[in-house]
KOLLUM-29361 format. One line per 3 residues: number of its first residue (from 1); for each residue x, y, z of N, C-alpha, C. Coordinates in Angstrom, 1 decimal, decimal comma. Example, Ala and Ser with C-alpha at 12.3 -4.5 7.8 and 13.67 -1.06 7.14 Angstrom:
2
1) 13,2:-5,7:7,8:12,3:-4,5:7,8:13,2:-3,3:7,8 | 12,8:-2,2:7,1:13,7:-1,1:7,1:12,9:0,0:7,9
//
This chain:
237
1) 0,8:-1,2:0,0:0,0:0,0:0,0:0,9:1,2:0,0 | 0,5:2,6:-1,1:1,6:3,3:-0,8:1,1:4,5:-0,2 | 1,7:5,5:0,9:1,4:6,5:1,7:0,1:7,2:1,1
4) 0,3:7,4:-0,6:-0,8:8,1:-1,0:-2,4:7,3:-0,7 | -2,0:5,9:-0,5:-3,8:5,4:-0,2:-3,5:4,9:1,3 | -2,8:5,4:2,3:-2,7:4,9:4,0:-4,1:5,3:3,9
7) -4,7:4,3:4,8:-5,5:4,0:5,5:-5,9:5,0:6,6 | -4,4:5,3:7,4:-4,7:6,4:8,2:-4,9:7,4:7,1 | -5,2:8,1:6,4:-5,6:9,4:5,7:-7,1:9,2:4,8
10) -6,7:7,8:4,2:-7,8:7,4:3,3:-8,7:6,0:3,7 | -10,2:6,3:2,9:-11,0:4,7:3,3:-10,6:4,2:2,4 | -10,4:3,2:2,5:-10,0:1,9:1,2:-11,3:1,3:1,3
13) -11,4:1,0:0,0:-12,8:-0,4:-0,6:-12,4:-0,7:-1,5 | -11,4:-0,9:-2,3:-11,2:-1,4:-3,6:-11,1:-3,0:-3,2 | -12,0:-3,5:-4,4:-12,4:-4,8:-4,1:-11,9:-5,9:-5,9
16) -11,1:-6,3:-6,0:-10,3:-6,7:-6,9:-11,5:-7,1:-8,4 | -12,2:-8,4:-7,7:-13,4:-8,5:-8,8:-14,1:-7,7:-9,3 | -14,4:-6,0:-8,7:-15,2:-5,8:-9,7:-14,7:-4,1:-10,0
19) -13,3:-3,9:-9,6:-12,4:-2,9:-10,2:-12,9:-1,7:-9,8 | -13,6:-1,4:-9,1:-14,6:-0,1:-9,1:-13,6:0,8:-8,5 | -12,6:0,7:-7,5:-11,9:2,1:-7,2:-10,7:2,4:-8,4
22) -10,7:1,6:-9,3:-10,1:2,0:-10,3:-10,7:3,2:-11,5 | -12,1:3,6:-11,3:-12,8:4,2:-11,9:-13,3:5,5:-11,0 | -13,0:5,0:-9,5:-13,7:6,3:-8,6:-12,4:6,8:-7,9
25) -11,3:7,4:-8,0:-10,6:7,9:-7,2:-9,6:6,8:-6,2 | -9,9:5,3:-6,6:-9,3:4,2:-5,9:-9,2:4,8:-4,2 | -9,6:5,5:-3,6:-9,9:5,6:-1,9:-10,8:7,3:-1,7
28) -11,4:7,1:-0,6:-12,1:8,3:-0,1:-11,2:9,0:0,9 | -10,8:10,5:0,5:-10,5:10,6:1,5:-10,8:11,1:2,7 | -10,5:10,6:4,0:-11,2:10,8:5,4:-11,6:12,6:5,6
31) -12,6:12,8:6,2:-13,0:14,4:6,3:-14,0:14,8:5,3 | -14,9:13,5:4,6:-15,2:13,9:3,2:-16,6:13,4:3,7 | -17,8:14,5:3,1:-19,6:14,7:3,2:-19,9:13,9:1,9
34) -19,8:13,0:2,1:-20,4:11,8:0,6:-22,1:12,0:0,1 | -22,5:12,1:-0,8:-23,9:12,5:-1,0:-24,2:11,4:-2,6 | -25,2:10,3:-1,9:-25,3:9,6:-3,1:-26,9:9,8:-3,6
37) -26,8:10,6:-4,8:-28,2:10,8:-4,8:-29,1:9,9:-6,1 | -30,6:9,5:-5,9:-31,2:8,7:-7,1:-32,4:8,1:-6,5 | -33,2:8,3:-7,5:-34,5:7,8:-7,4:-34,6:6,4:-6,6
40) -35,5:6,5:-6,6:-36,2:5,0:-6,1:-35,1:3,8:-7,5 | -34,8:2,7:-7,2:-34,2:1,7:-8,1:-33,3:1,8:-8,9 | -32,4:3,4:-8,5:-31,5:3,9:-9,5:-29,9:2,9:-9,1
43) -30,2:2,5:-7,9:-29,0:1,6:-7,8:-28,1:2,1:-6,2 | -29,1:3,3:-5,3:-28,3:3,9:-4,0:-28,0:2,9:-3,4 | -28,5:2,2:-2,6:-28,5:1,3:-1,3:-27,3:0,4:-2,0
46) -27,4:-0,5:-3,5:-26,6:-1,4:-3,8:-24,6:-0,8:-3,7 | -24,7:0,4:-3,9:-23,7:1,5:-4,3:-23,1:1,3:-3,1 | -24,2:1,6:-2,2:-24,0:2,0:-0,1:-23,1:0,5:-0,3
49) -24,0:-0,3:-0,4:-23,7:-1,2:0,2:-22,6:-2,1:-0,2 | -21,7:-2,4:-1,7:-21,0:-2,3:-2,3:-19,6:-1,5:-1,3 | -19,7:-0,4:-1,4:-18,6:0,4:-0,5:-18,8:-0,3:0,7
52) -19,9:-0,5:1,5:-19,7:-0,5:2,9:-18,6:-2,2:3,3 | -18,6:-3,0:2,1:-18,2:-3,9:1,9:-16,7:-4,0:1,7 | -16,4:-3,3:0,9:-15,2:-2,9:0,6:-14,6:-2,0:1,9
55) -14,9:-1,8:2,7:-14,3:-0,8:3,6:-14,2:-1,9:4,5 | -15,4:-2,7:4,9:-14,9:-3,5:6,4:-13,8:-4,6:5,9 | -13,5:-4,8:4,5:-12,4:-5,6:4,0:-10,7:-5,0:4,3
58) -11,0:-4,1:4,6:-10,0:-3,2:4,8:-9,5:-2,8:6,6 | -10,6:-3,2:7,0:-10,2:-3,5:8,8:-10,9:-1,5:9,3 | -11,8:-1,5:7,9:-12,3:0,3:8,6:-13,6:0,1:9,3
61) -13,9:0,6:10,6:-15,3:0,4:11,4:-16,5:1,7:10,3 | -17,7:0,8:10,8:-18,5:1,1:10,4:-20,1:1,6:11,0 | -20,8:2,3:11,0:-21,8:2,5:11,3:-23,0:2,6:10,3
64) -24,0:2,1:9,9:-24,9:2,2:8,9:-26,2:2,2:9,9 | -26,8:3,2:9,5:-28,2:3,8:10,0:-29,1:2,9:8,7 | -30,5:2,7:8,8:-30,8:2,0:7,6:-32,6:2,1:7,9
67) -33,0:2,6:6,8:-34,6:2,7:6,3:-35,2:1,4:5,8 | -34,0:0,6:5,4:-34,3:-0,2:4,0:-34,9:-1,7:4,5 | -34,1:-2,0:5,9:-33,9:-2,9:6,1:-34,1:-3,7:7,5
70) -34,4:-4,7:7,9:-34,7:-5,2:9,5:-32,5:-6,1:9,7 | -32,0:-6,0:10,5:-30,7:-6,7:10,5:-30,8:-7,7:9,6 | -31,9:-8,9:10,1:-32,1:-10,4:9,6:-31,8:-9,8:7,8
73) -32,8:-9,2:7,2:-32,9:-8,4:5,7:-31,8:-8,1:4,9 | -31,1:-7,4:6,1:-29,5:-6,4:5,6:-28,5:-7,7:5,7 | -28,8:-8,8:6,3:-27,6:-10,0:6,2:-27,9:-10,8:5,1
76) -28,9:-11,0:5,2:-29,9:-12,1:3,5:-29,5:-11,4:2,3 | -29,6:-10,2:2,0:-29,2:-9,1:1,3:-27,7:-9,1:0,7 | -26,8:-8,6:1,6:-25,2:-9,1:1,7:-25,1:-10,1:1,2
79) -25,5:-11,5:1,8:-25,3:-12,9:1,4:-25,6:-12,9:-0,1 | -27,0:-12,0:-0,7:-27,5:-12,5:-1,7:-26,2:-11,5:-2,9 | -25,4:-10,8:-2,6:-25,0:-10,1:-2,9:-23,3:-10,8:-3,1
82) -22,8:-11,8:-2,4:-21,5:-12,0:-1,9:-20,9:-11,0:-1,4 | -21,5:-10,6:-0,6:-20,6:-9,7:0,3:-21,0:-10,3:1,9 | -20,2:-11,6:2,3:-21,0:-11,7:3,8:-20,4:-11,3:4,5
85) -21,1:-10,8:5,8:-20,8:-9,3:6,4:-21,3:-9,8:8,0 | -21,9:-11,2:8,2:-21,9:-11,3:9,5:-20,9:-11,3:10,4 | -19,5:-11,8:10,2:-18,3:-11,7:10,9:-18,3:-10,1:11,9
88) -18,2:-9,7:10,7:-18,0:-7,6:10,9:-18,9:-7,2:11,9 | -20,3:-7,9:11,9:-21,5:-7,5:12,6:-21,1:-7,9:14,1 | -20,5:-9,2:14,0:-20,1:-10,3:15,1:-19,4:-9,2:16,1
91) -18,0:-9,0:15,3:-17,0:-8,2:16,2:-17,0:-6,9:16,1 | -18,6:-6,0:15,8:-18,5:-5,0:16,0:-17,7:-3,9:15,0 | -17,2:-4,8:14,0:-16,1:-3,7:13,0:-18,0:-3,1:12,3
94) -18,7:-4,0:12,3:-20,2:-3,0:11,4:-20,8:-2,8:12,4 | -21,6:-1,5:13,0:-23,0:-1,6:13,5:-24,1:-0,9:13,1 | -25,1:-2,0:12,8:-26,4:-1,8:11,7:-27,0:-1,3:13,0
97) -27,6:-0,5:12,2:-29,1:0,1:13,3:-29,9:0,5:12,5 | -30,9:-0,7:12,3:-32,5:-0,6:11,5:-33,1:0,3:12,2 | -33,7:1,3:11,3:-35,1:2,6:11,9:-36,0:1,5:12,5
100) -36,4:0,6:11,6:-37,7:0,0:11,7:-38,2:-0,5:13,4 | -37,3:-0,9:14,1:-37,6:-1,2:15,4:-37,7:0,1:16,5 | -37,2:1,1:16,1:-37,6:2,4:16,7:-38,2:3,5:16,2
103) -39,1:3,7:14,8:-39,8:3,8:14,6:-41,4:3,1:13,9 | -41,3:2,1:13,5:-42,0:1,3:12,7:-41,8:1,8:11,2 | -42,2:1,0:10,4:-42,6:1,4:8,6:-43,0:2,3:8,6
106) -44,1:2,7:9,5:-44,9:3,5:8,6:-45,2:5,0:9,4 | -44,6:5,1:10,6:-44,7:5,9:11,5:-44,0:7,1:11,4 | -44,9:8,8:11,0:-43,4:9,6:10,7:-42,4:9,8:11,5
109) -41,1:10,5:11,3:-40,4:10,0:12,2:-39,7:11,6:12,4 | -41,1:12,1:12,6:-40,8:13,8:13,6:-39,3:14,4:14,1 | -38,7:13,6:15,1:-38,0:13,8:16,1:-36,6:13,1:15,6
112) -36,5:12,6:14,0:-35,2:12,1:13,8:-34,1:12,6:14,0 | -33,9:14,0:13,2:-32,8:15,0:12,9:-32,1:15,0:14,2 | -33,0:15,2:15,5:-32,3:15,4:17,3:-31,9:14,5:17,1
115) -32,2:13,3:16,9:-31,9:11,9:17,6:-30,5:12,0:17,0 | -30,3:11,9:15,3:-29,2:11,6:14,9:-28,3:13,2:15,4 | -28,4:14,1:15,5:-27,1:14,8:16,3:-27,0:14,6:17,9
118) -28,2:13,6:18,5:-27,7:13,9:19,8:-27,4:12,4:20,9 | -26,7:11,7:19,4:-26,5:10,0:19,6:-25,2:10,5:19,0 | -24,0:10,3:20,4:-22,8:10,7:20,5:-22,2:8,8:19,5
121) -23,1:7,6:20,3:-22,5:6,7:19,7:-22,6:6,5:18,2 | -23,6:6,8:18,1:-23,1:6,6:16,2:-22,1:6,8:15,7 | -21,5:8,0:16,5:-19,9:8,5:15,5:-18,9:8,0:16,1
124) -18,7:6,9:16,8:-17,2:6,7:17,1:-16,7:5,9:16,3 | -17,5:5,5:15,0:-16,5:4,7:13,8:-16,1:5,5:13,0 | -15,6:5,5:12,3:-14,7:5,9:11,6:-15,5:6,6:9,9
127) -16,9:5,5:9,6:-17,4:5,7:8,9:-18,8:5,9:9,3 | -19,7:6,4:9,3:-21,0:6,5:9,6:-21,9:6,9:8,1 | -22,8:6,2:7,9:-23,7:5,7:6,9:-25,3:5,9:6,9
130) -25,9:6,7:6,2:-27,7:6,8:6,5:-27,9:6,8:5,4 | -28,7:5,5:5,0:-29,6:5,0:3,7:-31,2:4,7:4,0 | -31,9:5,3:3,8:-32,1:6,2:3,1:-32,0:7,0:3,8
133) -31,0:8,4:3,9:-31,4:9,6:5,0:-32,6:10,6:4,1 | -32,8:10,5:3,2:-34,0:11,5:3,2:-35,3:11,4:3,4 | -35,5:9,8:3,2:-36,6:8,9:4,0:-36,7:9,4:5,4
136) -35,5:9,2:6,1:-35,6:9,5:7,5:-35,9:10,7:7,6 | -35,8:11,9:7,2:-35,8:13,3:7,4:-37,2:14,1:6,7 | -37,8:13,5:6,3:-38,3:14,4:5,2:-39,8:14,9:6,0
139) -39,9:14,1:7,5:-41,4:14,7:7,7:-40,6:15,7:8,8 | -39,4:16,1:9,5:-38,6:17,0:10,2:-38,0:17,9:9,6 | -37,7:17,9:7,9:-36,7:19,0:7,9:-37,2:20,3:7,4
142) -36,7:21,0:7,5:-36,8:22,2:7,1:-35,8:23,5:7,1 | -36,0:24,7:6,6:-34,6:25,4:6,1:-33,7:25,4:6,9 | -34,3:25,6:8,4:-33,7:26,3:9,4:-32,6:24,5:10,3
145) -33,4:23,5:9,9:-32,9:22,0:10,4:-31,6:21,8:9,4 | -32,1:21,8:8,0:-31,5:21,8:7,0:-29,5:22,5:7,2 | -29,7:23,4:7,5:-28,6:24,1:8,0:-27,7:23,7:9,1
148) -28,3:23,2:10,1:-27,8:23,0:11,8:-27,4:21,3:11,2 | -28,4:20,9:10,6:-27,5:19,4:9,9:-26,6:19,3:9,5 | -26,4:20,3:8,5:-25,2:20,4:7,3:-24,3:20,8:8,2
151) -24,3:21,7:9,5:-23,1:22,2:9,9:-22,4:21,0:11,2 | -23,5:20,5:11,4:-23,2:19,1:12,8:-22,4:18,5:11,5 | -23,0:18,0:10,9:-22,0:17,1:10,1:-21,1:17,4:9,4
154) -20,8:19,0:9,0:-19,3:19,0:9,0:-18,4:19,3:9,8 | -18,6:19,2:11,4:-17,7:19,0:12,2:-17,9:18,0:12,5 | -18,6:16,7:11,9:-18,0:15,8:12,3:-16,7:15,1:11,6
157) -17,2:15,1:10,1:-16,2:15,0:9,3:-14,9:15,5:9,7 | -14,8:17,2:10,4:-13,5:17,5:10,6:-12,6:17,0:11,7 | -13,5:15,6:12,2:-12,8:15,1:12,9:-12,1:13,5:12,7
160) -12,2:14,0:11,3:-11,3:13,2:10,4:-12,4:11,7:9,7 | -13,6:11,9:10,0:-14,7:10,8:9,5:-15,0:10,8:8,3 | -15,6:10,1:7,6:-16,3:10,0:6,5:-18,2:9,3:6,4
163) -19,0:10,7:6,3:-20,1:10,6:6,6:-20,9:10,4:4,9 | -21,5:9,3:4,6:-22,3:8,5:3,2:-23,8:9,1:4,0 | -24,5:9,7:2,9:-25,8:10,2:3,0:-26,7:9,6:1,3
166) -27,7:8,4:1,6:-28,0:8,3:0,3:-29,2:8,8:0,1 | -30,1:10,1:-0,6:-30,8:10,9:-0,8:-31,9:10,6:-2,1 | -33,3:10,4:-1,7:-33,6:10,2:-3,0:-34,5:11,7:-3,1
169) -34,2:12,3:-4,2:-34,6:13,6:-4,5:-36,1:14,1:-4,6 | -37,1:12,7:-4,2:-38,8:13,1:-4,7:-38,7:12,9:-2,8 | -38,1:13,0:-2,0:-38,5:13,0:-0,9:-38,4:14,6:-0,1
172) -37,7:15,3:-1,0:-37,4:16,6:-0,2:-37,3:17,7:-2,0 | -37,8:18,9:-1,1:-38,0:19,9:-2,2:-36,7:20,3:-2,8 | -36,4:21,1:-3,8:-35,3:21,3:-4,3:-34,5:22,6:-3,3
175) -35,6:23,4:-2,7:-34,6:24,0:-2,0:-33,9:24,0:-0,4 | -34,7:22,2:-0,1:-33,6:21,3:1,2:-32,7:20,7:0,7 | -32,8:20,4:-1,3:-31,7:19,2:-1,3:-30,8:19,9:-1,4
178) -30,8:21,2:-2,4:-29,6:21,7:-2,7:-28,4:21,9:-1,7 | -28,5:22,4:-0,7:-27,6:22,5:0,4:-26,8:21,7:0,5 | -27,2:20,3:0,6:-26,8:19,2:1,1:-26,0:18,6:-0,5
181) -25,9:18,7:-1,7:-24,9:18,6:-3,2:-24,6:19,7:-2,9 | -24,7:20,9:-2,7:-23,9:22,0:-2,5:-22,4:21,6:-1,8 | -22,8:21,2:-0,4:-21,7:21,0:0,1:-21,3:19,6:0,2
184) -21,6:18,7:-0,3:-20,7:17,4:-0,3:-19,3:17,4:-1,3 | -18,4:16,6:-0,7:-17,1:16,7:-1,1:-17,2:15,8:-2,1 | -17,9:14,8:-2,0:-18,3:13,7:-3,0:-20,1:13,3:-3,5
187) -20,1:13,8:-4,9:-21,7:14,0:-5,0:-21,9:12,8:-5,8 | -22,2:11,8:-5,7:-22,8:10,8:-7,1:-24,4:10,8:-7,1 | -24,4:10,7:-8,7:-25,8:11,1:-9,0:-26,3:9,8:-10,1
190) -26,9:8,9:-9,3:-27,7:7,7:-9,8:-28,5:7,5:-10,9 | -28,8:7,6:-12,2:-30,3:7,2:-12,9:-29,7:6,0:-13,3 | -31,5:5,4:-13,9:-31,7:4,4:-14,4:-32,3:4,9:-15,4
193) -31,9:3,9:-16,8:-32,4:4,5:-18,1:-32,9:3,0:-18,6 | -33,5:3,0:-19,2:-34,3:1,3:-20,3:-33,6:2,1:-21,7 | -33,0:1,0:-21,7:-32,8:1,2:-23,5:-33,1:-0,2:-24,5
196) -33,6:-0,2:-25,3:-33,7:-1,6:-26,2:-34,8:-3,0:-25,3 | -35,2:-2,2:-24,2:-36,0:-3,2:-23,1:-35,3:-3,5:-21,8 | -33,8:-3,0:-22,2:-33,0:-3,3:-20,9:-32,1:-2,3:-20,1
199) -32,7:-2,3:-18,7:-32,6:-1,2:-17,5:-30,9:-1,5:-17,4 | -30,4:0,1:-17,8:-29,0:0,4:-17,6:-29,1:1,7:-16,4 | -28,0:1,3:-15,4:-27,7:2,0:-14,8:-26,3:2,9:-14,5
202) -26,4:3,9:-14,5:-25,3:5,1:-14,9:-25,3:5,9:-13,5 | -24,0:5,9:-13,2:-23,4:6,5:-11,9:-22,3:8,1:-12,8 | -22,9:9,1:-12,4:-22,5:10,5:-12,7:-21,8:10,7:-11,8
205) -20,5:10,7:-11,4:-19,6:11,8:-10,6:-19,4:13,1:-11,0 | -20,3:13,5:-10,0:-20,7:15,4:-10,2:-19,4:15,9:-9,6 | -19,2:15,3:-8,6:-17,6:16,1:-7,9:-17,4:15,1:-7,0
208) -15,8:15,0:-7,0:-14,9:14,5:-6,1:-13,6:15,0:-5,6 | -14,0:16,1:-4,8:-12,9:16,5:-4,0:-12,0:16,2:-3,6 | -10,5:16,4:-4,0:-9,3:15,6:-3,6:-9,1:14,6:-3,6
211) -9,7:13,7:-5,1:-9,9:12,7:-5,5:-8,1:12,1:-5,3 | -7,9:10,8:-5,0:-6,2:10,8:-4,7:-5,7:10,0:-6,5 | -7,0:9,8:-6,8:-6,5:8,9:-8,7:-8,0:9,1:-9,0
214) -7,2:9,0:-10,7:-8,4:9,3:-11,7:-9,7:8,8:-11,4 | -10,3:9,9:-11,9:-12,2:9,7:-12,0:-12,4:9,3:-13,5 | -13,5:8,5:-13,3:-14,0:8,6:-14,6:-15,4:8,8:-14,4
217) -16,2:10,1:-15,1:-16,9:11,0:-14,6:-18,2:10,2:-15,1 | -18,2:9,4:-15,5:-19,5:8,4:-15,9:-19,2:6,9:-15,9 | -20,0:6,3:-15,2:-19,7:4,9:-14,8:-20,9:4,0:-14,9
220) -20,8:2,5:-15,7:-21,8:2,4:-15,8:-22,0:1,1:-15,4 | -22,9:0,1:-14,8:-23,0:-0,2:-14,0:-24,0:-1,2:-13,5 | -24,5:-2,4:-13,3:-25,3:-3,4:-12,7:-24,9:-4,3:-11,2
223) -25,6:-4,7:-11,2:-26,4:-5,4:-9,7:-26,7:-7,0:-9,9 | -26,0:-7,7:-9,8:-25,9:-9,3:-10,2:-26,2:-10,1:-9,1 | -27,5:-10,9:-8,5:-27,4:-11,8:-7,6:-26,4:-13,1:-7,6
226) -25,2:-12,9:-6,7:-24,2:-13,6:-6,7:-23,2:-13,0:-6,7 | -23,0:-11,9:-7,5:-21,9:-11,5:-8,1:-21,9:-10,0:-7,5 | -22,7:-9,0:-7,0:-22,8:-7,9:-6,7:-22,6:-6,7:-7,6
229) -22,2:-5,7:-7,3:-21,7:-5,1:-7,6:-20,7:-5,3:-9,3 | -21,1:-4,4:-10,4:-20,4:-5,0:-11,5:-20,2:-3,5:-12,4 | -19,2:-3,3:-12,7:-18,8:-2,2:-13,6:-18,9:-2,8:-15,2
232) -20,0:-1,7:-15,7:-20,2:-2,4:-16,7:-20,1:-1,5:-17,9 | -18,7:-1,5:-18,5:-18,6:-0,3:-19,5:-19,0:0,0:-21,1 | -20,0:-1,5:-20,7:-21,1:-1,2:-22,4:-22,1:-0,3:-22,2
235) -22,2:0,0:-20,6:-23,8:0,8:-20,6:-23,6:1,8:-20,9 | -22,0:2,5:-21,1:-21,8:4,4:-21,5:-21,1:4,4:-22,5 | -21,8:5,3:-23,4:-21,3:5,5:-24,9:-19,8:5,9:-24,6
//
């Protein structure tokens, strides 16, 4: 490993089979507001969860907040993905914390925004993770929340973290999302397109700040049961 991708400065996920930090900057570096944004089925969660894989491979702790998912769900999932992730769960290098048992499905979830600035434990890993965060926020935010969020979380970041926010844009108006791509150090921007009958997915790197190796500013991209995560460079012209 050479000084430019240490571990102490940068997250590593590069994961050999499916080449992906060869196309994104090959590491994140630490202190960085990551903002993965896309519709419903554009490919966020698999993206999250892809990296989050790649990082506990690397010996980096983790924290993932999750809308998506009950634990049992988020392990079936991984499995169905080849990424198994029970070990990490085991010894604490991952800690999943499903909404669903503290708020239910369907219940809004008013009082989120405090909870997540005023739960000291979420941030003692290294990485901390909210998929869907705009699911979670969207019946509490507003201009004045909007702001005190953006600024909590970039002091947390400045304490050398890296905070993954995946955002789907029909959950919040354009002028809460903007703030939040305004100031991310890392913005990826998700669609799904059908061409010829078959759903291609395209990952836009809008910005990567202090990227440590080449970007390549369009990425294109599928979701394989078995296989996970797969860079797929017939989907971009």
């Amino acid at each position: 490993m050479t000084e430019r991708y240490s571990s102490h400065r940068m997250v590593l996920y590069d994961l050999e089979r499916d080449g992906l930090h060869r196309h994104l900057g090959g590491a994140i570096p630490k202190g960085t507001l990551m903002v993965i944004l896309g519709e419903v089925g554009s490919g966020k969660s698999a993206v999250l969860q892809r990296l989050v894989y790649g990082m506990l491979l690397h010996n980096h702790t983790i924290t993932l907040v999750s809308t998506e998912m009950t634990t049992k769900e988020f392990i079936d999932q991984m499995e169905s993905l080849d990424y198994p992730i029970k070990r990490f769960i085991l010894t604490r290098s991952l800690r999943y914390v499903p909404v669903f048992p503290l708020f239910g499905r369907s219940k809004p979830r008013g009082d989120f925004l405090n909870r997540v600035m005023s739960t000291e434990g979420l941030y003692r890993t290294e990485v901390i993770a909210f998929d869907t965060f705009s699911a979670l926020v969207k019946h509490d935010i507003n201009e004045e929340s909007c702001l005190k969020t953006i600024s909590f979380f970039k002091k947390v970041v400045g304490k050398n973290k890296l905070i993954i926010l995946t955002i789907d844009p029909n959950d919040m108006p354009e002028e809460l999302l903007a703030p939040f791509k305004n100031v991310a150090d890392i913005l990826l921007e998700l669609k799904r397109e059908v061409v010829e009958g078959t759903i291609e997915h395209i990952m836009y790197v809008t910005r990567f700040t202090h990227a440590p190796g080449p970007i390549n500013t369009t990425i294109g991209f599928r979701i394989e049961p078995g296989a996970g995560f797969i860079v797929d460079i017939t989907n971009v012209a």
